[in-house]
C-alpha positions in Angstrom: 0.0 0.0 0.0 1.0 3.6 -0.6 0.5 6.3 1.8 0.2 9.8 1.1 -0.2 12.2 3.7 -1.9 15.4 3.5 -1.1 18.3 5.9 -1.7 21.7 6.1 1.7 22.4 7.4 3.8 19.4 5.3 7.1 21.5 6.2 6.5 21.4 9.9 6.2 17.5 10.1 9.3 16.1 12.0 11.0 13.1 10.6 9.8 10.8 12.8 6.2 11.6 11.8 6.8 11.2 8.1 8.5 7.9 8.3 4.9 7.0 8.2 4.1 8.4 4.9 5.4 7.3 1.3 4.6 10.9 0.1 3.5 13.8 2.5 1.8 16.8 0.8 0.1 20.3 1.1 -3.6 21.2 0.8 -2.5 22.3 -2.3 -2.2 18.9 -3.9 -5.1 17.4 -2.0 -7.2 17.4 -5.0 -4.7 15.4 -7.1 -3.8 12.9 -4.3 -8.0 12.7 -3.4 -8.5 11.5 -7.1 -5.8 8.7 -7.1 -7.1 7.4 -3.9 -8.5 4.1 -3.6 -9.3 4.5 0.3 -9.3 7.7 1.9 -9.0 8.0 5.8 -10.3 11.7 7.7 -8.8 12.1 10.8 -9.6 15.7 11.2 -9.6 17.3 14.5 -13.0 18.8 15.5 -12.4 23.1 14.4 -14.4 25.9 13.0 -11.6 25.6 9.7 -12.8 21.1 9.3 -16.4 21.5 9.5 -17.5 19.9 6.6 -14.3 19.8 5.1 -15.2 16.4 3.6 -18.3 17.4 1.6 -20.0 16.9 -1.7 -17.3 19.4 -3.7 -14.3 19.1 -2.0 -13.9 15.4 -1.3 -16.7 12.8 -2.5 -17.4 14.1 -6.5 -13.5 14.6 -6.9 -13.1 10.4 -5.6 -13.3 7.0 -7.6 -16.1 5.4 -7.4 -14.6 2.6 -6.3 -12.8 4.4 -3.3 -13.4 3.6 0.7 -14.2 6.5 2.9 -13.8 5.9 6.6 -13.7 8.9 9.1 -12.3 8.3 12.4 -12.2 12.2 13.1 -14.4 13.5 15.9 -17.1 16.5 15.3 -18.7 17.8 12.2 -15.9 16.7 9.9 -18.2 15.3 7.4 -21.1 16.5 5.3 -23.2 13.5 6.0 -25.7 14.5 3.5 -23.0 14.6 1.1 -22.1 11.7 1.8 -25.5 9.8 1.5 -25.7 11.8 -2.3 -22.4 10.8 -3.3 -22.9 7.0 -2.4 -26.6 6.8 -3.5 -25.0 7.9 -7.2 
């Protein structure tokens, strides 16, 4: 399996927490790595900036169709009624 990390601060990620990671990249390139993704994992702290970060737009219409979501974030992370559109397509 390949892991790619995606940070909002991929320069301030110490070693030790990248060994984890095959590739570790910016927000900027989170709608290239989203598309290639054949499982993708939130595990978004609960903040006024990751409400509904994983909504309709952003995360589910940019994914394969064949592509796992599991969140494992706490709070309002997820546009649940996003979600139930994007996997009743």
């Amino acid at each position: 399996m390949k892991v790619i990390g995606v940070n909002k601060f991929p320069k301030m990620v110490t070693a030790e927490e990248k060994q984890w990671c095959d590739e570790l990249v910016g927000l900027e390139e989170y709608d290239r790595v989203i598309g290639q993704a054949d499982y993708v994992l939130g595990s978004l702290p609960k903040m006024l900036s990751t409400d509904n970060f994983f909504n309709g737009p952003n995360c589910f219409s940019k994914m394969k169709k064949s592509a796992v979501f599991m969140n494992i974030g706490r709070g309002t992370t997820v546009d649940e009624d996003d979600l139930a559109d994007a996997l009743y397509q």
